[in-house]
MARTIVEX-764842 format. One record per residue: chain; residue in three letters; x, y, z of N, C-alpha, C in turn. Coordinates in steps of 0.2 Angstrom, whole numbers. Each point is the difference from the previous one (the first is absolute). Layout:
<rs>
+----+-----+-------+-------+-------+-------+-------+-------+-------+-------+-------+
| ch |  aa |   n_X |   n_Y |   n_Z |  ca_X |  ca_Y |  ca_Z |   c_X |   c_Y |   c_Z |
+----+-----+-------+-------+-------+-------+-------+-------+-------+-------+-------+
|  A | ala |     X |     Y |     Z |     X |     Y |     Z |     X |     Y |     Z |
...
+----+-----+-------+-------+-------+-------+-------+-------+-------+-------+-------+
</rs>
This chain:
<rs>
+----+-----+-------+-------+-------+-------+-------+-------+-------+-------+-------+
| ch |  aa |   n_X |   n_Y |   n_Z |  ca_X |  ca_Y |  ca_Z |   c_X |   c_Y |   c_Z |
+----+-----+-------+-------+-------+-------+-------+-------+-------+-------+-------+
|  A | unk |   588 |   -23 |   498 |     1 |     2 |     7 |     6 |    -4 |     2 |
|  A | unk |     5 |     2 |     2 |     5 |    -1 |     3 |    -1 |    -3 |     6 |
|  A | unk |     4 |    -7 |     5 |    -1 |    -4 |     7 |     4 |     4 |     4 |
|  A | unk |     7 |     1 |    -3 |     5 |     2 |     6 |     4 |     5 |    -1 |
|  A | unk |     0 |     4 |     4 |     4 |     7 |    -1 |     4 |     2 |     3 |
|  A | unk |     6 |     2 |    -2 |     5 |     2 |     4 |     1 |     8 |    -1 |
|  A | unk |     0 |     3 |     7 |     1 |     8 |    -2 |     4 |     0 |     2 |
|  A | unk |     2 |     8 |    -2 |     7 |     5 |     2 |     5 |    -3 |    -3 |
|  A | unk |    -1 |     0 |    -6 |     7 |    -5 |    -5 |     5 |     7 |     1 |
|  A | unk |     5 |    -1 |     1 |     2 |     7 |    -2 |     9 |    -2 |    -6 |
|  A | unk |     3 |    -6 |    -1 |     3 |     1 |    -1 |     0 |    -5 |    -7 |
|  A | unk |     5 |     1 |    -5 |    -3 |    -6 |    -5 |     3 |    -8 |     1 |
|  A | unk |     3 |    -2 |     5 |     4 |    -5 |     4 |    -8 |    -3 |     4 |
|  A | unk |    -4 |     3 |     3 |    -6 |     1 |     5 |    -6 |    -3 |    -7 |
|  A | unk |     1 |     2 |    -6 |    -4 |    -1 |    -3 |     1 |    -5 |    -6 |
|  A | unk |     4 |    -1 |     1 |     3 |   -11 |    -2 |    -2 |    -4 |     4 |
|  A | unk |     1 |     3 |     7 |     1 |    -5 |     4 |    -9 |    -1 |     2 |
|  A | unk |    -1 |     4 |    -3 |    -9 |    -1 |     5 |    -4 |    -4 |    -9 |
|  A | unk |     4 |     2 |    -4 |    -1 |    -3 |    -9 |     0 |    -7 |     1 |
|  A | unk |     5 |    -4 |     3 |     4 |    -6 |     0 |    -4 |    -4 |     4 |
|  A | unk |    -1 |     4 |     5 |    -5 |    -6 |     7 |    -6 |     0 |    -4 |
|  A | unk |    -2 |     4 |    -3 |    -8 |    -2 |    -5 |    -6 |     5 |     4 |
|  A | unk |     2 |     4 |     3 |    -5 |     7 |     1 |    -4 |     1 |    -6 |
|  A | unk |    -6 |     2 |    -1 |    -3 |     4 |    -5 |     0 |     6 |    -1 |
|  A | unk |     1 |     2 |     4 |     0 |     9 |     1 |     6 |     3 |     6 |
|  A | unk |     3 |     7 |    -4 |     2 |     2 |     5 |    -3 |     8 |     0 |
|  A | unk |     4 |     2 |     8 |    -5 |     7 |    -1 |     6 |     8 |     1 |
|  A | unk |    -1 |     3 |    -2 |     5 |     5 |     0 |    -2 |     5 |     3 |
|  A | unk |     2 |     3 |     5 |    -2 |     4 |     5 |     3 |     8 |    -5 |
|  A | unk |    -4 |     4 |     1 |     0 |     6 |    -1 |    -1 |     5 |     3 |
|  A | unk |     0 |    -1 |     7 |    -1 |     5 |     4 |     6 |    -1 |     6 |
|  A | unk |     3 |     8 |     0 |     7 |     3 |     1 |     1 |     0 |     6 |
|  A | unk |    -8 |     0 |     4 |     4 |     0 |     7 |    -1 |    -8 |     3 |
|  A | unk |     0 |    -5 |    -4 |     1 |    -7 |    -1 |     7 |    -4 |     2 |
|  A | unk |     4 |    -2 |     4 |     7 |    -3 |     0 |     1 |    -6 |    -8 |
|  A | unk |    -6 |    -3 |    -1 |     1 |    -2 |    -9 |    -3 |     5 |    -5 |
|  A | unk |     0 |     5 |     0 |     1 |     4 |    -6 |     2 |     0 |    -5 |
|  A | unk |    -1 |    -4 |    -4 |     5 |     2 |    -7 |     0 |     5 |    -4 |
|  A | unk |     7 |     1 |     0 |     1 |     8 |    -5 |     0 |    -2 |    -7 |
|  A | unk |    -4 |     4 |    -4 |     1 |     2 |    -6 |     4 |    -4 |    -8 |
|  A | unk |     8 |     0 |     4 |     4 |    -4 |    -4 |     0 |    -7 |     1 |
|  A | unk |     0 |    -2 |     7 |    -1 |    -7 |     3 |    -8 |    -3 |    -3 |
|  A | unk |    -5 |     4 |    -1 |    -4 |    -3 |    -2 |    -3 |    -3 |    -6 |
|  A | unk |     5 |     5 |    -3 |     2 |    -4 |    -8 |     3 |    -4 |    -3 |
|  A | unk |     4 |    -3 |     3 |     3 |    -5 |     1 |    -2 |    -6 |     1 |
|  A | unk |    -3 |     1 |     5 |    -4 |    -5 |     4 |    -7 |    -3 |    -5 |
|  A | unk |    -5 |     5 |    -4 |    -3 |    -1 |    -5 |     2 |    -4 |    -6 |
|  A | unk |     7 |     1 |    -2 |     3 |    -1 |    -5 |     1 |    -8 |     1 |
|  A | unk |     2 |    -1 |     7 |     1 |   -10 |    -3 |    -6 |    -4 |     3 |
|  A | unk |    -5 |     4 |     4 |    -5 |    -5 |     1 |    -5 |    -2 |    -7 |
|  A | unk |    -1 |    -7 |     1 |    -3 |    -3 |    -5 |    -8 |     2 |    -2 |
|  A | unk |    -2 |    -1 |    -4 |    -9 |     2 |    -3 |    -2 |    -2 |     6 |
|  A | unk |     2 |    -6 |     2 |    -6 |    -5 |     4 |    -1 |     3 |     6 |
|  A | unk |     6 |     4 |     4 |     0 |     2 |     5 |    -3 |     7 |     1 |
|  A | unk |    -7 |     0 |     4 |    -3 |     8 |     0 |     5 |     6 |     5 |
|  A | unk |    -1 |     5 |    -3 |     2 |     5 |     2 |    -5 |     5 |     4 |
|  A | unk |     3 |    -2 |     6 |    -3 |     5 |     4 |     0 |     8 |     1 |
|  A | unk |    -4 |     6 |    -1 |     4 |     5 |     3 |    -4 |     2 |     8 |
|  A | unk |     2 |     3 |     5 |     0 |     0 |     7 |     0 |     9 |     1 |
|  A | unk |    -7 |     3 |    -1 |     1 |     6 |     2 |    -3 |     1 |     7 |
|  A | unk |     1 |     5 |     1 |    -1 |     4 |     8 |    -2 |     7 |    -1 |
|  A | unk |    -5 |     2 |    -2 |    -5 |     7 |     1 |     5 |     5 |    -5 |
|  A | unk |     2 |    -4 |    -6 |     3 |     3 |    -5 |    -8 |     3 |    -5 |
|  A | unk |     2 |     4 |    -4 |    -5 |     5 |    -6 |    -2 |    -7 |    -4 |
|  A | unk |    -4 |     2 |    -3 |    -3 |    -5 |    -5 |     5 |     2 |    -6 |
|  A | unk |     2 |     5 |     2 |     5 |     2 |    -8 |     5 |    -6 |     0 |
|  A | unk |     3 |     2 |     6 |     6 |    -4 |     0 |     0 |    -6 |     2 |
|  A | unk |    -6 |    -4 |     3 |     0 |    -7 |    -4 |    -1 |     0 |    -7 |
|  A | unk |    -4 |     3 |    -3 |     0 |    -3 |    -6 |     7 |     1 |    -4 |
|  A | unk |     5 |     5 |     2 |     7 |    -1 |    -4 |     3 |    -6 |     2 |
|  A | unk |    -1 |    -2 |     7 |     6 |    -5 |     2 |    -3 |    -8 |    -6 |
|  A | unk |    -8 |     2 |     2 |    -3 |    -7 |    -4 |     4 |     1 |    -6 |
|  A | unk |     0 |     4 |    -3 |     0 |     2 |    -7 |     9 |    -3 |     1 |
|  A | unk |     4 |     2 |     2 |     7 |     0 |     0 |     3 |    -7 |     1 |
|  A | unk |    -5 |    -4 |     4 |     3 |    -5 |     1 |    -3 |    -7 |    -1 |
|  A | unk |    -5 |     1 |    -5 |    -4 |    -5 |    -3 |    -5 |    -3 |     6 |
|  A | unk |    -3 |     3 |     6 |    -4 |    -3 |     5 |    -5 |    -5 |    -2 |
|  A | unk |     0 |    -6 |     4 |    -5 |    -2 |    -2 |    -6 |     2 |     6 |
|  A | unk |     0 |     1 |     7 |    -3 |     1 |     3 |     3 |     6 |     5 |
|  A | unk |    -5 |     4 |     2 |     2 |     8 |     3 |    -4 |    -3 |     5 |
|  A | unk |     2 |     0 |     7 |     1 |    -1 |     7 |     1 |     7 |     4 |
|  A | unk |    -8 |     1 |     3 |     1 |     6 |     3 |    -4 |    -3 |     9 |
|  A | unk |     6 |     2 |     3 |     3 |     0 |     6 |    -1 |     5 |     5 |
|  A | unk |    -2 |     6 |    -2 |    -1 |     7 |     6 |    -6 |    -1 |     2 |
|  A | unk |    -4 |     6 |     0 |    -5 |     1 |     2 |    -6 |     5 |    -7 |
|  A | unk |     4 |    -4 |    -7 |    -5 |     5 |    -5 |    -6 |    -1 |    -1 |
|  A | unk |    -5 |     6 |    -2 |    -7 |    -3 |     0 |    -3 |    -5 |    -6 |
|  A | unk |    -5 |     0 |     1 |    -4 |    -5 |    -8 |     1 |     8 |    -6 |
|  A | unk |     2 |     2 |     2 |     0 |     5 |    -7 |     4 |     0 |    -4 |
|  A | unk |     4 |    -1 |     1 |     8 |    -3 |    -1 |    -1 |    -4 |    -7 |
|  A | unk |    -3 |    -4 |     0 |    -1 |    -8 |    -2 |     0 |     4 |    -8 |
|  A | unk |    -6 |     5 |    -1 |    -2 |     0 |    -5 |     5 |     4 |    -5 |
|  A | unk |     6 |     3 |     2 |     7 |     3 |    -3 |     5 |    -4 |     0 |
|  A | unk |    -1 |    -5 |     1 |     5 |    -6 |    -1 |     0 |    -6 |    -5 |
|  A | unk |     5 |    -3 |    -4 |     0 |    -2 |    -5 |    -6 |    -5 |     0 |
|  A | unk |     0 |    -3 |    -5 |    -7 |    -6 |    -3 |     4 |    -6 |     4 |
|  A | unk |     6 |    -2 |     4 |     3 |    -6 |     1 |    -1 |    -1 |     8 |
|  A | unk |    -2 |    -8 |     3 |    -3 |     1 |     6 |     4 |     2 |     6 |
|  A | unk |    -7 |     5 |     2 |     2 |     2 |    10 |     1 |    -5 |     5 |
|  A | unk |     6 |     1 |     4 |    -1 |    -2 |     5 |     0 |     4 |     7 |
|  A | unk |    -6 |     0 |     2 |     1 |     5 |     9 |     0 |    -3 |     4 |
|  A | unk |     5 |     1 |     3 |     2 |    -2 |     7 |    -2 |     4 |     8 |
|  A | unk |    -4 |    -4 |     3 |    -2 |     2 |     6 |     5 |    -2 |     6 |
|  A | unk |     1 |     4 |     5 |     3 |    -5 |     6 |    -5 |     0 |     4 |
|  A | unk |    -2 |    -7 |     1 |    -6 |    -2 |     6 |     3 |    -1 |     7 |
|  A | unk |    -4 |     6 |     4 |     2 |     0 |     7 |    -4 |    -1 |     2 |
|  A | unk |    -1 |     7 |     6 |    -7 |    -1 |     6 |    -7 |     2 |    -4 |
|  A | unk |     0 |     2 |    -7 |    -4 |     2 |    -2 |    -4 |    -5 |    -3 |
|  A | unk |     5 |    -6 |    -2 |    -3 |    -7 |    -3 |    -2 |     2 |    -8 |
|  A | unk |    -5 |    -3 |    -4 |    -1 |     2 |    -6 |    -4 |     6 |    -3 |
|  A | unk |    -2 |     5 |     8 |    -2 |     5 |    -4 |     2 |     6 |    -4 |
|  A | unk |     6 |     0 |    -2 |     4 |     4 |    -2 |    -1 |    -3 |    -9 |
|  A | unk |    -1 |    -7 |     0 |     0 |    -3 |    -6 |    -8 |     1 |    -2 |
|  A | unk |    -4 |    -2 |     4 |    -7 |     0 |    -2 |    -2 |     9 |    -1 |
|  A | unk |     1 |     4 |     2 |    -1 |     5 |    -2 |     4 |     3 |    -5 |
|  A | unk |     6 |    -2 |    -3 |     3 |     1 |    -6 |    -5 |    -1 |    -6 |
|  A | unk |    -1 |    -8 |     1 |    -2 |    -2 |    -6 |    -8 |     2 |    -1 |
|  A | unk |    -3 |     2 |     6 |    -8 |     4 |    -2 |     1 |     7 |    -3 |
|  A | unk |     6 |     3 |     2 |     5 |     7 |    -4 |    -1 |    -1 |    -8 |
|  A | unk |     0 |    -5 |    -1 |     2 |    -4 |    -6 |    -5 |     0 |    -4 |
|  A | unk |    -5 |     1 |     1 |    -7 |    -5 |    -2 |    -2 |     4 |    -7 |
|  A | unk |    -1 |    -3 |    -4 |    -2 |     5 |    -5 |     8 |     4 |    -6 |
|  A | unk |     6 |    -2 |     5 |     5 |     2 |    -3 |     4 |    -7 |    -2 |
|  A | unk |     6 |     3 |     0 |     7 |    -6 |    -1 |     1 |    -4 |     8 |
|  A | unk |     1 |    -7 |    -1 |     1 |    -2 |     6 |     8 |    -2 |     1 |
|  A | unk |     2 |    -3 |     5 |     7 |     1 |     0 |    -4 |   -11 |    -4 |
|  A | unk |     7 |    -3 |    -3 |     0 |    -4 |    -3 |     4 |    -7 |     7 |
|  A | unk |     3 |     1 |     3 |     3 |    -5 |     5 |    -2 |     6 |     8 |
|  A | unk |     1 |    -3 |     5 |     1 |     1 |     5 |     4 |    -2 |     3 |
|  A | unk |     5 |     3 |     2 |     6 |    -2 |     6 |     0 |     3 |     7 |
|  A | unk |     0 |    -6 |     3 |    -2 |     0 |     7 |     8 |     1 |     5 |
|  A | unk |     3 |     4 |     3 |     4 |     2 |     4 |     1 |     0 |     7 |
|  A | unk |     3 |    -2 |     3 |    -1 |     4 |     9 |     3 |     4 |     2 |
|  A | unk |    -3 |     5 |     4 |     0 |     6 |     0 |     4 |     0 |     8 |
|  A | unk |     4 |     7 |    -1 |     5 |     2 |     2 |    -2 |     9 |     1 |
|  A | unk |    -1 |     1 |     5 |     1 |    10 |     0 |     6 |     1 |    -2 |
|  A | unk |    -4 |     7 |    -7 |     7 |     3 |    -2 |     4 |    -2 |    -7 |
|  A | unk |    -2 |   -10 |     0 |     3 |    -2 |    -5 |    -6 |    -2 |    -4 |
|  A | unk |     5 |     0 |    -8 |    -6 |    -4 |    -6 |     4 |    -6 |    -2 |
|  A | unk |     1 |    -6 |     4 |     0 |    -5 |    -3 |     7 |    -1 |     2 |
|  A | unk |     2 |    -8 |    -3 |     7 |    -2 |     2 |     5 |     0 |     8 |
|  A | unk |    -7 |    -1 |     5 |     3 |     1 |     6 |     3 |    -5 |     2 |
|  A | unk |    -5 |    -9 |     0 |     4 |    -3 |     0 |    -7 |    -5 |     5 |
|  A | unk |    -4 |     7 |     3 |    -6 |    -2 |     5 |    -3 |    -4 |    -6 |
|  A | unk |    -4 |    -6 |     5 |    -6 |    -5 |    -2 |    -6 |     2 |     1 |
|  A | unk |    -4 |    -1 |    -7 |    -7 |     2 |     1 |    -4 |    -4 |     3 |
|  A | unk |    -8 |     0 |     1 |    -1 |    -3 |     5 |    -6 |    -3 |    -4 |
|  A | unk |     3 |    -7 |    -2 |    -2 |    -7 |    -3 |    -8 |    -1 |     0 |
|  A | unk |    -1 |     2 |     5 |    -9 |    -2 |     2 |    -3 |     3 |    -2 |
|  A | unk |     1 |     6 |     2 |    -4 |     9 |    -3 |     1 |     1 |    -7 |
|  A | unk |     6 |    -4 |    -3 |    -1 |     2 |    -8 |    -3 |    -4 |    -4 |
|  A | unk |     0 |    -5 |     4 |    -2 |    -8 |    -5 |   -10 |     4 |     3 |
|  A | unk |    -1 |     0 |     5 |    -9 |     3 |     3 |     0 |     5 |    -5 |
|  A | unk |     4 |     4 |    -3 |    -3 |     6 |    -5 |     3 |     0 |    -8 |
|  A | unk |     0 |    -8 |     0 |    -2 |    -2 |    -7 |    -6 |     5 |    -3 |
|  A | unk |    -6 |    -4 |     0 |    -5 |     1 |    -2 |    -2 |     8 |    -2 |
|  A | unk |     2 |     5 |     4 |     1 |     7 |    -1 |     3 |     2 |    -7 |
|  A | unk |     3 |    -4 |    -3 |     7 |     0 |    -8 |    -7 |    -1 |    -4 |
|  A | unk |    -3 |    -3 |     1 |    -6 |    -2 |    -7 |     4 |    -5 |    -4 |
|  A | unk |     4 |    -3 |     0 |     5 |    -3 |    -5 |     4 |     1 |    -3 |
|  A | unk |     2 |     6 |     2 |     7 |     6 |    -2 |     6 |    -5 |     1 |
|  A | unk |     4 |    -2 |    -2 |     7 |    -5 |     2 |     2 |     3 |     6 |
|  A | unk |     3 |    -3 |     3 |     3 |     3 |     7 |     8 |    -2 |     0 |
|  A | unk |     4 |     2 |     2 |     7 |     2 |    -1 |     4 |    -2 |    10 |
|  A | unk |    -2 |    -2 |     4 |     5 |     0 |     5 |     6 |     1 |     2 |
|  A | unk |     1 |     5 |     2 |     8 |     0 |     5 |     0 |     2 |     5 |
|  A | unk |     6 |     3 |     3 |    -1 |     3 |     7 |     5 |    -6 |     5 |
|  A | unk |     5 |     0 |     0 |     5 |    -5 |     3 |    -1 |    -6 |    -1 |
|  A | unk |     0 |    -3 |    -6 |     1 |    -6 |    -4 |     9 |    -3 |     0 |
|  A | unk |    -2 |    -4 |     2 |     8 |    -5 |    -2 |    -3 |    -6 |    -1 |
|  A | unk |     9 |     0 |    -1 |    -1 |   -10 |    -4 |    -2 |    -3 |     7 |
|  A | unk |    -1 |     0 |     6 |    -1 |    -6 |     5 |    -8 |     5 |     2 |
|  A | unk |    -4 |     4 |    -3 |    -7 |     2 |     2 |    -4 |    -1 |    -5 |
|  A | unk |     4 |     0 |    -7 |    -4 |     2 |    -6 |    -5 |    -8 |     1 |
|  A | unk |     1 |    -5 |    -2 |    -5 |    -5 |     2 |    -9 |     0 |     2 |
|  A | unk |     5 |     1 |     6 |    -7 |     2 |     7 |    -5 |     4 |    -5 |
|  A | unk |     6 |     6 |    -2 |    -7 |     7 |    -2 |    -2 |    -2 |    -5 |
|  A | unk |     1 |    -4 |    -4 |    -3 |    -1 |    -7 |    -5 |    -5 |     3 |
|  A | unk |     0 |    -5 |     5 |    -5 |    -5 |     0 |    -7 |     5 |     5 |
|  A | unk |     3 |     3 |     4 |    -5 |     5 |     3 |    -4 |     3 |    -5 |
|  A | unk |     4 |     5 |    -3 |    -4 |     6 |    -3 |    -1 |    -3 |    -7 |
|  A | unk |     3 |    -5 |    -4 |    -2 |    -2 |    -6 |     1 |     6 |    -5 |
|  A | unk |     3 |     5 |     2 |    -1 |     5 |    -7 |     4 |    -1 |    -5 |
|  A | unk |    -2 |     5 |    -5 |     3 |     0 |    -8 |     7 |    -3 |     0 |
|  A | unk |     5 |     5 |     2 |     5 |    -1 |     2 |     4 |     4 |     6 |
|  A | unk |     9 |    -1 |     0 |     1 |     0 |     7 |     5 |     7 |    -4 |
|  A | unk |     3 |     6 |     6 |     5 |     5 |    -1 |     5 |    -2 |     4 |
|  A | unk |     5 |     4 |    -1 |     5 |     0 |     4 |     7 |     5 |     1 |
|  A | unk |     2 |     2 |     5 |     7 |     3 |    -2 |     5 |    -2 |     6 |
|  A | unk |    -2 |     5 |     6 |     2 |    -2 |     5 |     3 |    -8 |     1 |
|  A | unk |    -6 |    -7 |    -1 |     0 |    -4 |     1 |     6 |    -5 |    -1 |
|  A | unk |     3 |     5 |    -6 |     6 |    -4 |    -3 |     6 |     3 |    -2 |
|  A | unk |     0 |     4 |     5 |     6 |     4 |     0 |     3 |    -3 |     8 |
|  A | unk |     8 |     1 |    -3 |     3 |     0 |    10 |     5 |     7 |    -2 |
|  A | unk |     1 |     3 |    -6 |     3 |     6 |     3 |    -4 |     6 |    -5 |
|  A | unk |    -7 |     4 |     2 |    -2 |     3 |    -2 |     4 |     5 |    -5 |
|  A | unk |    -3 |     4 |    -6 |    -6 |    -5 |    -4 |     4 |    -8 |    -4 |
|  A | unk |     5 |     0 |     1 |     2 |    -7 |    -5 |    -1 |    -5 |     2 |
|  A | unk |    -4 |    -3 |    -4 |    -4 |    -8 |    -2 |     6 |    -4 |     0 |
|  A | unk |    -4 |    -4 |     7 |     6 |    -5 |     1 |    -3 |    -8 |    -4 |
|  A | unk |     6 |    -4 |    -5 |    -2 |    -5 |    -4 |    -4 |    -5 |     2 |
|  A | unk |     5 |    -3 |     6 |    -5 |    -5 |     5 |    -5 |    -1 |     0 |
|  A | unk |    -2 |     7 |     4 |    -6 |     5 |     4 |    -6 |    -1 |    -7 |
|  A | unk |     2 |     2 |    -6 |    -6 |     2 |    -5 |     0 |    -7 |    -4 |
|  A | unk |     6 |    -6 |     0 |    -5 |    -4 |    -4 |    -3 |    -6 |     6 |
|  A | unk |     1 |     1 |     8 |    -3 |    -2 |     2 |    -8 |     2 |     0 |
|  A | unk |    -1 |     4 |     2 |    -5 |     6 |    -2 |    -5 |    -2 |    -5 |
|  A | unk |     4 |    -1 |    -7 |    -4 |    -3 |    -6 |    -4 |    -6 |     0 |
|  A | unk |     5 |    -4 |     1 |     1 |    -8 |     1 |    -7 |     0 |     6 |
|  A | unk |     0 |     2 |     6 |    -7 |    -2 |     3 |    -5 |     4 |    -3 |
|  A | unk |     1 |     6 |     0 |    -7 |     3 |    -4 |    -3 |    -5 |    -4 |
|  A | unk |     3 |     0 |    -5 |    -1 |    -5 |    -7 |    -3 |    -6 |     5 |
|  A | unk |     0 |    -3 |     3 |    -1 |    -6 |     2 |    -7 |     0 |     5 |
|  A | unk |     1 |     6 |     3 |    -9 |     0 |     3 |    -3 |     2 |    -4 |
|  A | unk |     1 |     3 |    -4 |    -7 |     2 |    -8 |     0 |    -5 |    -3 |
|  A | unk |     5 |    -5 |     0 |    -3 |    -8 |    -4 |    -6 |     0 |     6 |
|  A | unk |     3 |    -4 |     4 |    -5 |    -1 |     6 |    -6 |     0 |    -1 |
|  A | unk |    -1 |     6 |     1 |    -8 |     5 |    -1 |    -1 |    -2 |    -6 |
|  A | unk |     2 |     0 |    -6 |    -1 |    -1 |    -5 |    -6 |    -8 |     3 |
|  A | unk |     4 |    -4 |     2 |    -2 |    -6 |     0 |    -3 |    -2 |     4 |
|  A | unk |    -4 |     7 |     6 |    -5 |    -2 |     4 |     4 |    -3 |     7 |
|  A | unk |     7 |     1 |     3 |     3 |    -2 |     3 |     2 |     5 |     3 |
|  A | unk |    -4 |     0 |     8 |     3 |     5 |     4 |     5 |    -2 |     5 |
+----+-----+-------+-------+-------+-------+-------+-------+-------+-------+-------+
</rs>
């Protein structure tokens, strides 16, 4: 399981630069009505220099099970990230490599997740859970912060499913939301950009650099 993840890589410039600050994971957006999109050619690319160690994410949005499983296939995923609104049926037409589902937690708090995973019962579960904040209209990458107290209160709901945080994470909040909510690990895209989608260097090994240092912390029992 991967600690830090930088989404909407889109460029191979973006994906050195998030290789070299020590990210573990980056994520590739696949969906077209997304300002980080990556096209096709660009994505290959992008696969081509990142390291074994570094997980690959792919980032769908109410795409076919077909066509995740080409893009997995295409672009050696390690992990298929699904971001819409797909159901648990989904799960079981998807490759053997793990799910992550992403919910955006608003007014509705974590019933949108506790009814998922009872969808579940008796089938495929998703493998990670990523937590989001929610936005009318959008899936993710707005920039809004989710709501620290209400995700960390709806632990317990996962069963011990890893949990995934994002939802307006920067390098000067990342900190706070790790000591609060304690999850798996941290997301991000919005957080470390200053000219959307390009990953500004600063911005992402700042980013790193505290991530990494509040999961010692916790590591060490130190809030």
């Amino acid at each position: 399981m991967f600690k830090i993840k930088i989404c909407g890589i889109c460029s191979v410039k973006d994906a050195q630069l998030t290789m070299l600050a020590g990210a573990d994971a980056v994520g590739l957006n696949f969906y077209k009505e997304s300002p980080r999109y990556i096209a096709p050619e660009v994505g290959e690319k992008v696969v081509a220099v990142l390291r074994p160690a570094v997980k690959r994410v792919g980032l769908f949005v109410n795409s076919s099970a077909n066509d995740i499983n080409q893009a997995s296939s295409d672009y050696a995923l390690d992990y298929i990230q699904l971001h819409g609104d797909e159901p648990p049926e989904i799960l079981a037409d998807l490759p053997s490599i793990p799910i992550i589902r992403a919910f955006r937690f608003g007014e509705t708090g974590a019933t949108d997740i506790e009814r998922f995973l009872e969808a579940c019962a008796g089938g495929r579960r998703p493998d990670v859970i990523l937590i989001d904040a929610s936005k009318p209209g959008e899936y993710g990458g707005t920039g809004e912060v989710a709501d620290w107290d209400a995700v960390s209160a709806a632990r317990p709901i996962l069963g011990g499913i890893p949990l995934v945080l994002a939802g307006g994470l920067t390098p000067f909040n990342v900190a706070a939301a790790i000591a609060k909510v304690r999850p798996d690990a941290v997301d991000t895209a919005s957080g470390v950009e200053s000219r959307p989608p390009s990953k500004d260097p600063m911005l992402v090994r700042a980013f790193v650099t505290t991530a990494k240092k509040a999961f010692q912390q916790l590591d060490k029992g130190i809030s």
